[in-house]
N, C-alpha and C positions, 0 to 999 in steps of 0.2 A: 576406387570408392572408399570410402572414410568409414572407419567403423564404428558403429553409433555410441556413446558413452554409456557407458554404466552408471544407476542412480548413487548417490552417493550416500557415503556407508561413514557412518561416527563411529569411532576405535578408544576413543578416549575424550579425556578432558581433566583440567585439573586449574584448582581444585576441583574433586568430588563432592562436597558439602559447600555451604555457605549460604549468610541471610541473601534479602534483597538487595540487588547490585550490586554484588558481585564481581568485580572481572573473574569471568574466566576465560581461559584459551582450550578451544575444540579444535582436535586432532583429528583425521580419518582419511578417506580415499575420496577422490573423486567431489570434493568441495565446490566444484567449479571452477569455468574458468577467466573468471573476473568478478568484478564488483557486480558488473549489470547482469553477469548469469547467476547471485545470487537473489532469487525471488523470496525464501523462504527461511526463518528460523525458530524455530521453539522449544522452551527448556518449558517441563513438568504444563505442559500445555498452553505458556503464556507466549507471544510474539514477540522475539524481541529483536528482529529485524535490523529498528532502529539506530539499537546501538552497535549494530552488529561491522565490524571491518573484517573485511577479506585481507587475508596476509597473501594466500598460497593456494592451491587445488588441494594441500594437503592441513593447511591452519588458518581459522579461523578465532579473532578475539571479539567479544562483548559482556556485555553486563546481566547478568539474571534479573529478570522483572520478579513483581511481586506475583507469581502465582498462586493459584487456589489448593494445587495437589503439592502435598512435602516430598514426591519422589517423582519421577518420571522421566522419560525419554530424550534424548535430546535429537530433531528432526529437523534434517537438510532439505531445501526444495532448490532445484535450480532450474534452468529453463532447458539446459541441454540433456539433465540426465532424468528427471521429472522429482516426485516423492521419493525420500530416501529414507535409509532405517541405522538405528541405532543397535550395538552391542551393550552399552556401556547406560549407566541411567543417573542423575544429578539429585542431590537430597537439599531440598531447600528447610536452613532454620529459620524458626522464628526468632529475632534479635529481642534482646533486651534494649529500653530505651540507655542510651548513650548522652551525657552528657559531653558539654560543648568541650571541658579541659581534660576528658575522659577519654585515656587512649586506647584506642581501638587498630585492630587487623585489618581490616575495614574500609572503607571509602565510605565517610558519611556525608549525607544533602547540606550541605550549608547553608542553602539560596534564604534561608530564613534569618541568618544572621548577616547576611551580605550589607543588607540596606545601613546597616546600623554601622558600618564603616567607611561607608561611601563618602560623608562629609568628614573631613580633616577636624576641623573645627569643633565639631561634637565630641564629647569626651565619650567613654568605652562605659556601656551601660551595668551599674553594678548587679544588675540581675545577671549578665555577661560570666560574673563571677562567683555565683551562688556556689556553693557547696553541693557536691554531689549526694551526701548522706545528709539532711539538715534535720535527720531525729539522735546523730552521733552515736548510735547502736549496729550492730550488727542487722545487716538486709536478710531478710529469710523469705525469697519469692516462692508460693506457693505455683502449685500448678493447676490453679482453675482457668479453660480458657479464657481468650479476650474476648472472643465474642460473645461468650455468657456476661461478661463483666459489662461490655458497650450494651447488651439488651435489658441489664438491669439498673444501669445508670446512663438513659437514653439523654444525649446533648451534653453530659457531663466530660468530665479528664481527669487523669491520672498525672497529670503536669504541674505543680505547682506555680508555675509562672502562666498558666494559661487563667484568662479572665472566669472558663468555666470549671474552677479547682474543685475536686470535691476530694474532701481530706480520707471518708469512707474508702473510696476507692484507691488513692492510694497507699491505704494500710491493707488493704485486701491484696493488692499486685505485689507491698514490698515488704509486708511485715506478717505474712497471714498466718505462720511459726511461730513468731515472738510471744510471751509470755506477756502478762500482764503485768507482772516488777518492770520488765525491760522497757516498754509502753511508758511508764511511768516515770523511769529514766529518761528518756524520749523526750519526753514533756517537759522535763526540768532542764534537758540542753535547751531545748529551743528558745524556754523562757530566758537563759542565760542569753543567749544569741541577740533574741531581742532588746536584755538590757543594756546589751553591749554597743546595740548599735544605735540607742537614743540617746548613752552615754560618751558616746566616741566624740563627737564637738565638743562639749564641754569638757573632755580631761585634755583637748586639743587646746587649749584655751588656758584653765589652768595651769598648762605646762611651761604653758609661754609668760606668766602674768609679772615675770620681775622685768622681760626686756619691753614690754608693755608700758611699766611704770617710769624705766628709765627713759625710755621717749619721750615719753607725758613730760617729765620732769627738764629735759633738754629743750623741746620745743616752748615750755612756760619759761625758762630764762632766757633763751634769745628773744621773745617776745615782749620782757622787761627791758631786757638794755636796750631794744628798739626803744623804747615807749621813752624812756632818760634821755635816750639822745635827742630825740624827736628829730630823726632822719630818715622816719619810714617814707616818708611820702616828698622827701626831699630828691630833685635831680642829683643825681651823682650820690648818689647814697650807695654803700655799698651794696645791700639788696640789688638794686637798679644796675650798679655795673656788673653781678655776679649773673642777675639775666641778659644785659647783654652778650657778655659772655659764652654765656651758654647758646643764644640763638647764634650768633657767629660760630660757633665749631659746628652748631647741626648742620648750619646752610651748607660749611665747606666741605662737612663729612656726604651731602647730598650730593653739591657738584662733584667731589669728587668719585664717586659711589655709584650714581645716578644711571650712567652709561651700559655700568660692568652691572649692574644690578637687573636691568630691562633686558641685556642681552638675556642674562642669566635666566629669568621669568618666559621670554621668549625661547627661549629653549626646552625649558621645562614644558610648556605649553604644548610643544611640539613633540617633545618627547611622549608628552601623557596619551595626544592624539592618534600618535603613531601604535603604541599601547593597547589604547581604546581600538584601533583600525585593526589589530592586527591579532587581538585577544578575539574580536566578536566579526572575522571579514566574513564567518559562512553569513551574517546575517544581513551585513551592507550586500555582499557579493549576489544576495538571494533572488531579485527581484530579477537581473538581469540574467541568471540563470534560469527562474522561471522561466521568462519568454523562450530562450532558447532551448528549452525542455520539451517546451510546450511546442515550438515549430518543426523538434525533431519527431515529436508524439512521445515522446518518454514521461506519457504523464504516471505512474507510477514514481518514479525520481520525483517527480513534482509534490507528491501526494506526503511522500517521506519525507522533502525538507520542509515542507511546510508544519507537519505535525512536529519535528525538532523544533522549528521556531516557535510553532505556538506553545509549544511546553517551557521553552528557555524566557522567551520575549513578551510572552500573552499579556502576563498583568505588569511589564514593566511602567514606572516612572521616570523614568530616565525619556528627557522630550528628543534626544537625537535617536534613541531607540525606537520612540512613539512613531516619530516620523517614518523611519526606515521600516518599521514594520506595518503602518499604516497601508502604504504603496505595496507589497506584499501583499495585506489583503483586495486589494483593487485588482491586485494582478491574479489571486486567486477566485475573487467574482468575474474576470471576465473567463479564466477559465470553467467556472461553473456552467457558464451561459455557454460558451463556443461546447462542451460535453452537453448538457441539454440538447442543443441542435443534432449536431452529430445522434444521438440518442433516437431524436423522434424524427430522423430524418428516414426516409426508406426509398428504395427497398433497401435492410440491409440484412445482415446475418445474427442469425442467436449469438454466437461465440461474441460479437463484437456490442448488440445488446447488453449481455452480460457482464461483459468489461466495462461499458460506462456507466451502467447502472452501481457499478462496485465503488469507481470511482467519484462519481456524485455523494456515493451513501460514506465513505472514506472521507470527505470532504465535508460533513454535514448539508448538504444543500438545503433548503427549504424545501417544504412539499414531500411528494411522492415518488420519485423520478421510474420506477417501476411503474407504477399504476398509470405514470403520464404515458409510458411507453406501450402498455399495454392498450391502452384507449387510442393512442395511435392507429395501433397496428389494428385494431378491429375496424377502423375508419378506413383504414387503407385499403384489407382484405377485402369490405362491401364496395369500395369504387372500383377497384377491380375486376370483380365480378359482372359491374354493372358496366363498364364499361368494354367489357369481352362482348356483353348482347349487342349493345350502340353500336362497337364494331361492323358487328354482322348485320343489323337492322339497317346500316346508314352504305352500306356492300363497298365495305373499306377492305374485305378479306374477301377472296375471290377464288380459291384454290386450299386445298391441303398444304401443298408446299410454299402457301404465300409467305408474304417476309413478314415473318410477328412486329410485336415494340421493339423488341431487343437490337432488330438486323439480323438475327442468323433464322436461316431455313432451318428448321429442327425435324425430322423427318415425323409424323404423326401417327398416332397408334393405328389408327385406319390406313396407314399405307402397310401395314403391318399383315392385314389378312388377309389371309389365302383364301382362293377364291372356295374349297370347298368347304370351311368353315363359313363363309358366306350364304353359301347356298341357296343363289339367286331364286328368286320365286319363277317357275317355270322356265329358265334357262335356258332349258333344251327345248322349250316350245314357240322362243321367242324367236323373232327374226334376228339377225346376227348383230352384234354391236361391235363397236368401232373398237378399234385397239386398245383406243385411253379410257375404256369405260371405268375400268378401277377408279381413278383418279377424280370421277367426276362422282364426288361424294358430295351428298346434301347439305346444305346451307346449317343445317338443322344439328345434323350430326357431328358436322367442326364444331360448330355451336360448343354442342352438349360434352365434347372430347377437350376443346380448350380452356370451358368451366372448369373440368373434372381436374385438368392440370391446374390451374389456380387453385383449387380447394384443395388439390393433395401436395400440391409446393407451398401452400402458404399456412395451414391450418396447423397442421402436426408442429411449426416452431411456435405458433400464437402458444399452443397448449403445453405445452413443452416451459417455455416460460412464465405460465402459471403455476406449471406446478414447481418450479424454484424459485418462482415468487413464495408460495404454500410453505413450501418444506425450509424456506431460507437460505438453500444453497446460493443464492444469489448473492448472498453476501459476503459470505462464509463455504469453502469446500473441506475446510478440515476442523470444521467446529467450535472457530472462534470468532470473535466478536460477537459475544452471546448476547449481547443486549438488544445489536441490530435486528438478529435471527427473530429474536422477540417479538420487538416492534412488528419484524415483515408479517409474522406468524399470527400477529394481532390483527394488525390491515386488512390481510385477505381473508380471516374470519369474518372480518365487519364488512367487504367487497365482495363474498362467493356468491350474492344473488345478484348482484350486477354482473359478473363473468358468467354466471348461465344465462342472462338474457342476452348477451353479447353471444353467445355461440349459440344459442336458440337464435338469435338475429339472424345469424349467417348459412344455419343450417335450412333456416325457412328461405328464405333469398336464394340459395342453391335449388331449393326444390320450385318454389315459385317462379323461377329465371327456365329452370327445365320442363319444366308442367306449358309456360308459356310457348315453348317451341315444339312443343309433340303432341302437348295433351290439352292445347290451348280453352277447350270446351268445360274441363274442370276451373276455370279460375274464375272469382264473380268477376262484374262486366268490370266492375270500376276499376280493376287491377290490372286488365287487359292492356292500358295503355303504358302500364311501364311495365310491365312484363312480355308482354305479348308483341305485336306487329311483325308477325311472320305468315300474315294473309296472302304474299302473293309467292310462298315460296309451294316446292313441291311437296304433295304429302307424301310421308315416308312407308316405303314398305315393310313387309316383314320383316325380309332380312335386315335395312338399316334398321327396325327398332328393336332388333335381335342385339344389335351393336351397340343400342342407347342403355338396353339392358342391361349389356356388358361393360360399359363405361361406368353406369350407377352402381353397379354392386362394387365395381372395385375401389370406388371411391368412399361406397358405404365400409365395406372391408377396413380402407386407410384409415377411417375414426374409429371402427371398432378396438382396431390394434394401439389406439391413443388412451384405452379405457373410457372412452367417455361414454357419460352414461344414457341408460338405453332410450331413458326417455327423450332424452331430447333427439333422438335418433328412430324415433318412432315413426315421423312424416317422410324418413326416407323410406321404412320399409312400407309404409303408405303407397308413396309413389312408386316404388317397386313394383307393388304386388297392382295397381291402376299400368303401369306401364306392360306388366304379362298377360293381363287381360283383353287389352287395347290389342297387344300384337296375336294373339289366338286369335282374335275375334277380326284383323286386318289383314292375317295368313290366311283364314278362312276364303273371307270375302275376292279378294284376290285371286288367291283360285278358282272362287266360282268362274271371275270374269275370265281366268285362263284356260278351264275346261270348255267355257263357250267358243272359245275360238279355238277348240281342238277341228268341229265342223269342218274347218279350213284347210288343216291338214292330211283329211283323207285322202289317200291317193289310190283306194282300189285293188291295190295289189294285197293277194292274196295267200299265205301259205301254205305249207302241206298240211297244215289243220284248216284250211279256209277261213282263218284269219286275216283279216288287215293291222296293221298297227295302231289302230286305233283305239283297241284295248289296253293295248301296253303302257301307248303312250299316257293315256289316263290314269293307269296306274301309277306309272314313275310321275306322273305329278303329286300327285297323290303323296307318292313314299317320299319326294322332296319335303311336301307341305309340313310334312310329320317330321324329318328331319330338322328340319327348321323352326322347327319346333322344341327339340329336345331342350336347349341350353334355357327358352320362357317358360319350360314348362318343369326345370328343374327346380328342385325345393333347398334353397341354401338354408344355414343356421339362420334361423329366428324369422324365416317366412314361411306360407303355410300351402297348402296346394290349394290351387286357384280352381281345379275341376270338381275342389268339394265344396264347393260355393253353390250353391242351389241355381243361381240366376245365372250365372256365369256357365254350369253342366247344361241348361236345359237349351241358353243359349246356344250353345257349341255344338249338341247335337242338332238340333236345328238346320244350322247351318250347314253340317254337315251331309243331312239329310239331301239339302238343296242341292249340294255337289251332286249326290246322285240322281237324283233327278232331273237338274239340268243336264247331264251327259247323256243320259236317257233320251232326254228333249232333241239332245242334238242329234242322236241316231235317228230318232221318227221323223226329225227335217231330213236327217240325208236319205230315206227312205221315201222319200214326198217331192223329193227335190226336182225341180220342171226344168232346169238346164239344162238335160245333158239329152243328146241325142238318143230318140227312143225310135228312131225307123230302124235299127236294126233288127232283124228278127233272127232269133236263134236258132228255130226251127228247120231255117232252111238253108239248103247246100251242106248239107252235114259234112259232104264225103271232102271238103276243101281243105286242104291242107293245113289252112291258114287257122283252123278252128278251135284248135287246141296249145297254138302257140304261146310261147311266154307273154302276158302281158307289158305292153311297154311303155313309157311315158306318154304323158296324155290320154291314157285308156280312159272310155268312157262308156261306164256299162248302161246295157237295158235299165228299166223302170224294173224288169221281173230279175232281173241281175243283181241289183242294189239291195233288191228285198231279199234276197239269199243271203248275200253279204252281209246285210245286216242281222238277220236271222241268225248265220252261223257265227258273227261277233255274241250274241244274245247268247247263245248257250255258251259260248267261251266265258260270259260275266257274270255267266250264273253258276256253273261250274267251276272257275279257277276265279277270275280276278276279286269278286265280292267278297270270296273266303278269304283269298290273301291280303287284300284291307282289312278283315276286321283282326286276322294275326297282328296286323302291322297297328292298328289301331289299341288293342292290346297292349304292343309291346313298349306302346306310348304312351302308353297309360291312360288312354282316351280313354269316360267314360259314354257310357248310352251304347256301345258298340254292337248289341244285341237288337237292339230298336232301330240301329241304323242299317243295320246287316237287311232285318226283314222287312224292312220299307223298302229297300234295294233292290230285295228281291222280290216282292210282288212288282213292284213299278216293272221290271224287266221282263217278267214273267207275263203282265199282261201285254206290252208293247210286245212279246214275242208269241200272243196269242192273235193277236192285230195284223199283222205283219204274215203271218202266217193264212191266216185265213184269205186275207187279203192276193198272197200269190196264190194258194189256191183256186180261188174263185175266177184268178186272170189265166189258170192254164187247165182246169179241172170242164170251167165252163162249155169252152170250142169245143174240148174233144167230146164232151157228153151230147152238146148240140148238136155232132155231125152225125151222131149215130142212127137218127129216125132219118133225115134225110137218104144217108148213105141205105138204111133197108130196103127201104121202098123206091131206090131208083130205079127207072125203067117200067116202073108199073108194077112193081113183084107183088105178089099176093102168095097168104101163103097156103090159100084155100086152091089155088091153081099153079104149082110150080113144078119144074120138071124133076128127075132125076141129077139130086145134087153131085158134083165133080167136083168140087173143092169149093175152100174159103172166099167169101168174097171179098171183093176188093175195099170194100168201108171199111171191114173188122184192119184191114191190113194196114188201110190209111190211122186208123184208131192207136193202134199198136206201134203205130211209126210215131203217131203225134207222142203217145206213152215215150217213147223211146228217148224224143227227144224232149222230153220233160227230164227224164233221168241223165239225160248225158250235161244239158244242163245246170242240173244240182251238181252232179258230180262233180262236173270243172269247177265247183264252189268248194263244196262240202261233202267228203265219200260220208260222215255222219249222217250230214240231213236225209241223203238218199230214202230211208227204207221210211221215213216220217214222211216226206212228200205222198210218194211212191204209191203208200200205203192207200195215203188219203185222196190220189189219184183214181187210183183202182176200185177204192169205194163208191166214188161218186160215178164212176163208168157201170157199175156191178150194177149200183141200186137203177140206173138208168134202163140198161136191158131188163134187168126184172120188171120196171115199168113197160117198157114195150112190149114183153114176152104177154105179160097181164091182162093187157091191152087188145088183144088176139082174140077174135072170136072162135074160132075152129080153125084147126090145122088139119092140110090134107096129110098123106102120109110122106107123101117127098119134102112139103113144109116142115115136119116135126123133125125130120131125117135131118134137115139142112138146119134148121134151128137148134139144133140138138148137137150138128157139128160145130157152128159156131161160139156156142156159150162152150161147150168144151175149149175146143181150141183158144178162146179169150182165158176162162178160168187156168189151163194148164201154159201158157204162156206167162201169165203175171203170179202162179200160184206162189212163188217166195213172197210177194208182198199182199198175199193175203191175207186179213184180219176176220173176226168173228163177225162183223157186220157183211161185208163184201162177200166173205163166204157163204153166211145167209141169203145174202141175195142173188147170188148164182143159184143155190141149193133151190129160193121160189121159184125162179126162173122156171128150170128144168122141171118143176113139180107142172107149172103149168103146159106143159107141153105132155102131149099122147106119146103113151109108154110104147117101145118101140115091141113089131110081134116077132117078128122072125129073125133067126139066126142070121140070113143073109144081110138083115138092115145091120144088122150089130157089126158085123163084119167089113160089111163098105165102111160103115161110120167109123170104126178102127182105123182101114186102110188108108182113108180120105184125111185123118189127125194124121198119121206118119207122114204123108205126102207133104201135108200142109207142115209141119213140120222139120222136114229135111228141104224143104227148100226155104228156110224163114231160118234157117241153122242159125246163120249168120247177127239178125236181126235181131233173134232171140236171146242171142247169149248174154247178152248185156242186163238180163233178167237173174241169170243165175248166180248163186254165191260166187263171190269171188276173194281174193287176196291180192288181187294187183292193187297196189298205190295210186290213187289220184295225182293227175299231171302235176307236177310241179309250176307251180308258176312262178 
């Protein structure tokens, strides 16, 4: 690999001083390496390219222009080594003017005295020959500058041969020393001068006036002896033969001469041609070097000889010059035109904008060739735009990876995200999707992603180019051609309200082309038809407009970093802050429809908290919803939080409200729900094996099964999951969380009052109904009953049906137990107090036996006795006859233990325990 060059470095030059134009020769390193790798030359800040030959990489010669600074720099630019620097620095004087026979060090412009030798025939103009002093005293130049001198004699000269002389001024430039005698002296040369020169014919004349007279005097006697002889006008007179004479030798001096003479003319002809062809071929040569400049693209080379020509040839008179340079201009108009096209042709690049914009303004062109090219490129950008929607509206684009304008697959930012930055709305709730579901991204969202590429591939060079339209760099990178700089600097002062409507154009058209495909209901109707027509596409969910989100900021981001200003940047954060709102408010809604079909997925199955997952899952929708939330509901620079919007917080909690309450809804359905086989009874065959088995697919609990299940999810929503939403609610900054939290929790608290009563009354009822029957079976009275032997067999059926209320719960819920249990026991309790109440008179084996019973009931169930049920045992007993004798005490003792130890079994399921509820 080649090692890059070093920018090139000036070491020298020489001369160090001198006026304008100058030769000098620059010395240094790294000059380049040719003529075409010199791009760049300037002494004390002026260009002088022009005159510039490349000798060497190490020397370089040209001419110093007339710069503005009298010391400076001398800077090399070349293509292979870029801006170079100087050691060394050039002192430019100001010349004294020089006359034409006045010799000088020097290389003086002669092109003013040129004309005046062109014709052979014209003799050499005696102003050609003036006198360089014509006051014949000593010059004493003062040193007031010239440009004081030109602003106080505006259109005047210091030239005495210039038609605008003003003799003030030059006694100021050449005499502004001289004394007054000397002036005076001054005065009396010149008058000399003058006399001299109205006297110079006439002493010309006098000098001559004797061989004057002797002519006179010769020409009047041959004139006489003509006249005496009277042979002037005779044939054959000598006169007559002296002219023939004469015309015979001229004729023969002609033939002979005539041949050698013509060749000779003919040569010289030839000669002067060759002369002419060969003193001016860069200018014949020029045209046809054009073209071939021009088809290599060297218009640079183009640019240069043409400004040579027009400097050399511009105001010639000379009609073989006219011509040739005429055709030159033809060939430089059509290069104007062929740079114009190229110019406003696109797509193209700034770098190449740049350059022809330079080369137009280098050329003079007419017009504006910037402002052309800017108005261009704003026409462009908006078809663009508009035709990315038509695209998709007319479903030319089909895919993510579809084939753009260009031809090439470009992979697109949506292929880009990972699926948990996605954060599918309910994911885990949905039924399963196909492989390619990535891929199968909304119509809406290419949409919105290949706008964003057009406005952040096309905008940043639009603005980019105004502002070196602005600052002038476009003309100019090193701060010359000050005048163009000017000009540009003037233009887009009088243009900067047209360029913001031009980017106010483009920035509404981005939001109105986007508003149209997401947010379609904000745009009035009449705009819907070119913005809009994405009626029959899919509407987008959270997570894509989590994505549309993320496309608009980054695009808003790309102009921020352009500096543009904020206002006209305001309708995106418009739509921004309409696009956060839109997606809360479609995350919300969404979910609801996702938690109603949570319904669907109960499956029954219970865990060691007699849980089903349907808790859970509600929840992890939930902590989704809020994830996917986080990145809409983040506050970037110069947007504001959307939850402290009044309409937009009361909405949200609303909605969120509804989440919980339709989950709710869903529970009291599946609590309700008429499908599922309810002949099972629980009650019976306790002792089967199969009773306490794992539940397994397909289970399909009781009507009184369901209502536990649901019961025991109720305290798990009131106790864990509610709280842990309003954390997560919280940590999302949601507000209202407080109002949502207690709306959640009554709604649950009374659906778990419902619910409850309700399996109550389905297992509380039977056992309390069988209790009068089961007394009085057999006809028992208890004004005539024997000598009680133990419990009877209703209390036992009662205790059995108890029994399996509890085993029941339990395979549910070891919590719910002692709240069923409780409320079991109560409604049995206040029952027998009824019946005991009920009793007219007990005999004494009646009170004995009734007296065993309500014991043995009360000490059987006494863990799940409460203050009610206690009480009502306590009436019970009050209404029975107090026992008298020891011996009743004593049976009645014996007859609990009996009853007792053989109920060991049945009963124990009443007492505290620590075993774990079955796993299911």
């Amino acid at each position: 690999m080649s090692r890059a060059r070093q920018p090139p470095l000036v070491t020298g030059i020489s001369p160090k001083e001198g006026a304008a134009w100058t030769k000098v020769t620059i010395r240094g390193e790294n000059l380049g390496t040719g003529p075409a790798d010199l791009i760049g030359l300037s002494i004390c800040g002026h260009n002088c390219l022009l005159t510039a030959e490349w000798i060497s990489a190490s020397k370089i010669v040209c001419r110093v222009g007339p710069a503005k600074d009298d010391k400076g720099e001398i800077i090399v630019t070349t293509k292979s080594g870029g801006l170079g620097t100087s050691t060394v620095s050039f002192k430019l004087l100001r010349p004294e003017r020089i006359g034409i026979l006045d010799q000088s060090a020097v290389w003086v412009e002669e092109m003013n005295f040129y004309d005046m030798r062109t014709d052979r025939n014209k003799g050499i103009s005696p102003l050609s020959l003036r006198p360089s002093n014509p006051l014949g005293i000593e010059i004493d130049k003062g040193k007031l500058p010239q440009k004081d001198i030109e602003l106080t004699f505006p259109g005047m000269s210091g030239d005495f041969t210039s038609e605008n002389f003003s003799a003030t001024w030059y006694l100021i430039e050449n005499h502004m020393g001289s004394s007054f005698e000397q002036l005076k002296i001054g005065a009396n040369n010149l008058k000399k001068q003058a006399t001299k020169k109205n006297e110079g014919s006439l002493a010309y004349v006098k000098g001559g006036l004797s061989t004057f007279f002797e002519a006179q005097d010769a020409l009047a006697a041959i004139h006489q002896r003509l006249e005496s002889d009277g042979t002037e006008r005779v044939e054959g007179s000598m006169t007559q033969r002296l002219e023939n004479i004469l015309n015979r030798a001229s004729d023969t001096a002609d033939t002979l001469f005539q041949e050698v003479l013509g060749r000779k003319d003919k040569a010289d002809s030839t000669r002067n041609a060759l002369n002419v062809l060969q003193r001016f071929k860069f200018l014949f040569n020029l045209p046809l070097n054009i073209e071939r400049n021009i088809q290599k693209g060297d218009y640079d080379v183009v640019i240069n000889d043409y400004e040579k020509a027009k400097s050399l040839f511009g105001n010639t008179e000379v009609p073989v010059f006219k011509k040739v340079y005429a055709e030159v201009e033809m060939k430089i108009g059509a290069l104007m035109s062929l740079l114009l096209e190229k110019l406003l042709q696109t797509p193209s690049t700034l770098h190449d904008q740049k350059r022809y914009i330079r080369y137009l303004s280098d050329l003079h062109a007419p017009g504006d060739p910037a402002w052309q090219c800017i108005y261009a490129q704003h026409k462009w950008i908006l078809q663009l735009m508009q035709n990315c929607r038509d695209e998709f509206i007319n479903g030319q684009r089909v895919g993510v990876g579809a084939l753009d304008q260009e031809g090439d697959t470009r992979p697109s930012a949506l292929g880009r995200l990972s699926h948990t930055a996605s954060l599918k709305r309910g994911g885990s709730l949905r039924t399963a999707r196909p492989s390619t579901w990535r891929f199968e991204t909304p119509q809406q969202v290419q949409f919105v992603e290949k706008l964003s590429d057009v406005v952040i591939g096309q905008l940043p060079n639009f603005w980019k180019l105004w502002i070196s339209y602005v600052n002038g760099s476009l003309f100019s990178e090193t701060g010359e051609k000050s005048g163009q700089v000017e000009k540009s600097k003037k233009n887009a002062r009088q243009r900067q309200n047209d360029f913001k409507k031009m980017i106010e154009e483009m920035i509404n058209r981005l939001v109105k082309l986007v508003r149209g495909a997401v947010l379609p209901t904000t745009l009035p109707q009449g705009e819907l038809s070119f913005y809009g027509g994405w009626e029959n596409k899919t509407d987008l969910t959270g997570a894509w407009l989590t994505q549309v989100i993320h496309i608009v900021r980054a695009c808003h981001e790309a102009l921020s970093a352009l500096e543009i200003p904020n206002d006209l940047q305001q309708v995106i954060q418009d739509l921004l802050l309409e696009l956060r709102v839109h997606c809360l408010m479609v995350s919300l809604l969404h979910t609801t429809e996702d938690v109603k079909r949570l319904a669907e997925k109960e499956d029954w199955v219970v865990d060691n908290e007699g849980i089903t997952s349907l808790p859970s899952q509600f929840e992890q929708c939930m902590v989704l919803m809020l994830q996917s939330l986080k990145e809409p509901l983040e506050i970037k620079p110069g947007e504001i939080n959307v939850l402290q919007i009044d309409q937009v917080q009361d909405q949200a909690t609303e909605l969120s409200m509804n989440i919980m309450k339709v989950f709710i809804n869903c529970l009291e359905q599946l609590s309700t729900k008429s499908d599922i086989d309810a002949s099972r009874n629980i009650s019976v065959d306790l002792s089967s094996p199969d009773r306490f088995t794992g539940v397994h697919e397909g289970f399909s609990p009781t009507s009184e099964q369901r209502l536990l299940i649901i019961l025991s999810n109720c305290q798990y929503l009131e106790r864990r999951t509610f709280l842990n939403l309003a954390h997560h609610f919280e940590k999302h900054s949601l507000t209202g969380t407080e109002k949502i939290t207690r709306v959640s929790l009554d709604a649950v608290r009374e659906l778990d009052r419902k619910l409850f009563e309700a399996y109550i009354e389905r297992r509380a009822d039977p056992i309390s109904g069988s209790l009068e029957p089961g007394i009085y079976a057999g006809y028992f009275d208890w004004k005539d009953c024997q000598t009680p032997t133990g419990v009877r067999n209703y209390l036992k059926e009662a205790l059995v049906s108890i029994i399996a209320v509890h085993a029941e719960v339990f395979t549910v819920s070891k919590d719910l137990v002692p709240r069923v249990l409780s409320q079991i026991v109560e409604s049995v309790a206040d029952e027998m107090c009824r019946l005991m109440q009920c009793v007219s008179s007990f005999s004494k084996n009646g009170a004995l036996q009734a007296r065993l019973e309500l014991c043995a009931l009360r000490d059987a169930v006494a863990t799940y006795l409460n203050s009610e049920s206690s009480a009502s045992f306590n009436l019970a007993l009050e209404a029975l006859p107090p026992l008298q004798s020891g011996a009743d005490k004593k049976l009645l003792e014996e007859l609990l233990n009996t009853y007792k130890s053989s109920m060991q079994l049945q009963l124990t399921c009443f007492q505290p325990s620590c075993i774990q509820p079955v796993k299911r």
